[in-house]
C-alpha positions as CSV (number, residue, x, y, z in Angstrom):
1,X,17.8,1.7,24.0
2,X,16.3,2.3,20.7
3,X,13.2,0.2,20.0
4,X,10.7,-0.1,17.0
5,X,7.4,-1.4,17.7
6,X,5.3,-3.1,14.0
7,X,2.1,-4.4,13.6
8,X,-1.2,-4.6,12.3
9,X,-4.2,-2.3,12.9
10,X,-5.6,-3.7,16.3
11,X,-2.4,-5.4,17.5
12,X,-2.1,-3.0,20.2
13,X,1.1,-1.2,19.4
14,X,-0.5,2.2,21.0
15,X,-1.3,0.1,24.3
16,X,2.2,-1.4,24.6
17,X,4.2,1.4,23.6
18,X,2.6,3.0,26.8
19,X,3.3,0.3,28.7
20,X,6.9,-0.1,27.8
21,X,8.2,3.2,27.7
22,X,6.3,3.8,31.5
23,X,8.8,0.9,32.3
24,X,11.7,1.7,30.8
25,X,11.6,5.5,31.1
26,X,11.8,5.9,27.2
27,X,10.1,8.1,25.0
28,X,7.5,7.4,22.6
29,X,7.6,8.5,19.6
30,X,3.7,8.0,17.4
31,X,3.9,9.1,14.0
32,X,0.4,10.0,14.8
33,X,1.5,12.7,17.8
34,X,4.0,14.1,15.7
35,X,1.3,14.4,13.1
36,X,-1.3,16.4,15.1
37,X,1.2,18.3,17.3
38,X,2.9,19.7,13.6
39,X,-0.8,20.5,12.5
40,X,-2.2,22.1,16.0
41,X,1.3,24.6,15.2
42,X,0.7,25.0,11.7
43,X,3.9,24.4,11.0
44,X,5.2,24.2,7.1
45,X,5.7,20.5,7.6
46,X,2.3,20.7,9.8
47,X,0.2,22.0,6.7
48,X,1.6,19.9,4.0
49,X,0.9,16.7,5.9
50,X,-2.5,18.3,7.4
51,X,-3.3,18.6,3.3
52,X,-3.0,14.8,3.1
53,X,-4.7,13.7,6.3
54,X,-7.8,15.8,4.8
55,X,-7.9,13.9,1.7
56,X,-7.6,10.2,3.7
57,X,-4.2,9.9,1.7
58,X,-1.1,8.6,3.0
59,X,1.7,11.0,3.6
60,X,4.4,10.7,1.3
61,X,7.2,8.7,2.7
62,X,9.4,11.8,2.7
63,X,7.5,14.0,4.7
64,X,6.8,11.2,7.5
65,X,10.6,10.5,7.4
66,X,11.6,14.8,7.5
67,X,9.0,15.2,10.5
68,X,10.3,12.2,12.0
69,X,14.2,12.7,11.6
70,X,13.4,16.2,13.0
71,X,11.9,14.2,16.2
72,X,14.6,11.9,16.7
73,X,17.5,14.5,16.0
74,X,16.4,16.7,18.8
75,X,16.1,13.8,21.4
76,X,18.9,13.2,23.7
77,X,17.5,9.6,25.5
78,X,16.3,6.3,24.5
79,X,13.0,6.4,22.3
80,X,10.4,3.9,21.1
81,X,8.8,4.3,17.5
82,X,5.2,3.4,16.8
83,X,3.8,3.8,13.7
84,X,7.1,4.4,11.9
85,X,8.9,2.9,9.7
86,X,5.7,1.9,7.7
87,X,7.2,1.1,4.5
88,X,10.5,-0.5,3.4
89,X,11.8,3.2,2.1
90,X,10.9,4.5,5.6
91,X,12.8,1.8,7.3
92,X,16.0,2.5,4.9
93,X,15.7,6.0,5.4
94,X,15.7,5.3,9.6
95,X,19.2,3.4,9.1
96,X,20.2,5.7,6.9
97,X,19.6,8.5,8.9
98,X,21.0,6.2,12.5
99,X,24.1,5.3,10.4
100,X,25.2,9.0,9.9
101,X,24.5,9.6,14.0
102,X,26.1,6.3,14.6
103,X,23.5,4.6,16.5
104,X,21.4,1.7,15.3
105,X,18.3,0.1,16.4
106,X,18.6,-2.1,19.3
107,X,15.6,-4.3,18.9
108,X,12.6,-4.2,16.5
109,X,9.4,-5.8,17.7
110,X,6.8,-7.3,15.7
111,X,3.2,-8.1,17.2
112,X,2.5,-11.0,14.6
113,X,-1.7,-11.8,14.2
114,X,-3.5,-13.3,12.2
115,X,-6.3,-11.3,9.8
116,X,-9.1,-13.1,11.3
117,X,-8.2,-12.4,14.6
118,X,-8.0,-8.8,14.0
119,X,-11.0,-8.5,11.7
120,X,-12.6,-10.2,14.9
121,X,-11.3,-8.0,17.4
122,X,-11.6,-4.8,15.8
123,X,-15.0,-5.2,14.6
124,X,-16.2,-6.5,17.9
125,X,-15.2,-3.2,19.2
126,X,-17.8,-0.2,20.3
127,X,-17.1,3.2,21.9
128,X,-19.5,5.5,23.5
129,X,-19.6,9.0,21.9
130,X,-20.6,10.8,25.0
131,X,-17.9,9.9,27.1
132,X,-15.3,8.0,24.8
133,X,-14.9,5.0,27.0
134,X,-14.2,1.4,24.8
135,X,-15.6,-2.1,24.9
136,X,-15.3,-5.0,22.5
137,X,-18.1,-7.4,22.4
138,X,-15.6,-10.6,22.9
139,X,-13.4,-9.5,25.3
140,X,-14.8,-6.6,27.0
141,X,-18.7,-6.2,26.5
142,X,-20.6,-3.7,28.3
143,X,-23.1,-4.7,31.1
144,X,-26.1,-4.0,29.2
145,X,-26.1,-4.4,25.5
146,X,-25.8,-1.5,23.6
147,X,-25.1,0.5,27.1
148,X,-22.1,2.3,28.3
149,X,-21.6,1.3,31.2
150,X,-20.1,4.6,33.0
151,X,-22.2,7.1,31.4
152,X,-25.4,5.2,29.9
153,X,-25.0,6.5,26.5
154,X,-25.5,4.5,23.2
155,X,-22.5,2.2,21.7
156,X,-21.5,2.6,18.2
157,X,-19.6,1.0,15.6
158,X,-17.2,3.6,13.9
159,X,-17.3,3.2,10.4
160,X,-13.4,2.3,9.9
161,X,-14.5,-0.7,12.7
162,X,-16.7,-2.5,10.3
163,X,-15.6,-6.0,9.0
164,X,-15.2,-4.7,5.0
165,X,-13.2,-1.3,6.2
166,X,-11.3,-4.0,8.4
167,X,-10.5,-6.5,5.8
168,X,-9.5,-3.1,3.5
169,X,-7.5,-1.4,5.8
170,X,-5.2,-5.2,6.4
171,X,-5.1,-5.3,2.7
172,X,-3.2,-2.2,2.7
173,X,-1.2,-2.5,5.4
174,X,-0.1,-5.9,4.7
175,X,1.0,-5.3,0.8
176,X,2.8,-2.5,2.9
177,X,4.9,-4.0,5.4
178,X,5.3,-7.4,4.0
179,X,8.6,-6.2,2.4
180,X,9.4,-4.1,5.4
181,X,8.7,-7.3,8.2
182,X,10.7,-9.2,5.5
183,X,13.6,-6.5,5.5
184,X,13.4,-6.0,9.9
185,X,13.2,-10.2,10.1
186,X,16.5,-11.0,8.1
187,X,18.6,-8.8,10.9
188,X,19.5,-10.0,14.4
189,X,17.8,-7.1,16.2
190,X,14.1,-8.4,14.8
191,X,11.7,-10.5,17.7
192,X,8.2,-11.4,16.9
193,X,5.5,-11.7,19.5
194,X,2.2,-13.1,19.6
195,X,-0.4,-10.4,19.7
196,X,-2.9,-11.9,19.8
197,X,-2.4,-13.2,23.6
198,X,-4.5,-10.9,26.5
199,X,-2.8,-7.7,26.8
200,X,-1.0,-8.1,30.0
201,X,0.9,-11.6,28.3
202,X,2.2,-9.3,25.3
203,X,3.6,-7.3,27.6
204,X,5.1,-9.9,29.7
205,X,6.3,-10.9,26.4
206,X,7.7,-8.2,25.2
207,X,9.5,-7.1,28.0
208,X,11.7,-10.0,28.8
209,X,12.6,-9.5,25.0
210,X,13.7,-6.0,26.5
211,X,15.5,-7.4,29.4
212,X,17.5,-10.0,27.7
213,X,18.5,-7.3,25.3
214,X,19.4,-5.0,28.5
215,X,21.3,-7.7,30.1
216,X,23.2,-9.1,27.3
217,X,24.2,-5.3,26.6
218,X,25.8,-5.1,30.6
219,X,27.5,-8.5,29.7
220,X,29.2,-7.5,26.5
């Protein structure tokens, strides 16, 4: 079973990955991981994409695929991708690269939301800087404002949480993988899911997507 996981800052792709590969016994493969793992070893690859995470720049499309081709052609089991492909190139690259193994992607799932919901989720949200623990002020507030509520320390907004650095952040994303949802949606393997539904109804959602996938596989 190979799986790709899309969607939007705040949709919850890190939560669900978890949740889905613990299910499935697959591995999950974060761009983000393979990022800070290739920089902690200060790698080749490590320092040339450690030279763009400094500047705030997005790593070049060819250096995500090369550290994530090297991922995938070591791995002997199923696998879940989150965070990758980001861009139409990335996803042609991925077939590409599937093509010569001849594999494919078995299903490609979208968490579809709408900007507003995101802007208000993510900016809603506060973390605690002593012991890291999360809240969100519609869906999970603290007991007492401002409070954590397992250590006592002071809630803050992080700066890439605030509505404007929201609203930028979809902008990017969304002139990003408009041709790559577009590219994903026109093939049979592509199923969208609200993601906007509580946590636990995602996942419900998204795994009998999985199972019918598993099922019709043991059929054919």
């Amino acid at each position: 079973m190979r799986i790709v996981l899309l969607g939007c800052p705040g949709a919850g792709k890190g939560t669900q990955a978890k949740a889905l590969c613990k299910k499935y016994s697959i591995t999950h493969v974060s761009t983000g991981d393979l990022f800070r793992s290739e920089i902690a070893k200060k790698s080749p690859l490590g320092q040339k994409v450690g030279d763009y995470v400094k500047r705030g720049t997005l790593v070049p499309d060819d250096l995500v695929v090369e550290l994530v081709a090297a991922k995938l052609d070591e791995m002997k089991g199923d696998w879940l991708l989150d965070g990758f492909p980001r861009t139409l190139q990335q996803a042609q690259s991925l077939d590409k690269m599937l093509e010569g193994w001849k594999k494919k992607i078995d299903i490609v799932l979208y968490l579809a939301m709408k900007d507003e919901v995101v802007i208000q989720r993510l900016s809603g949200r506060r973390s605690c800087p002593k012991c890291g623990a999360v809240y969100n002020l519609a869906s999970r507030p603290p007991k007492s404002s401002g409070k954590c509520d397992a250590c006592g320390g002071d809630l803050i907004q992080r700066e890439d949480d605030t509505e404007a650095t929201v609203r930028r952040r979809l902008m990017v994303y969304n002139d990003l993988t408009q041709p790559l949802v577009a590219y994903y949606r026109a093939g049979a393997a592509f199923q969208e899911v609200d993601g906007a539904r509580a946590s636990d109804e995602v996942t419900r959602g998204l795994t009998d997507i999985i199972d019918a996938a598993i099922g019709a596989g043991r059929g054919s």
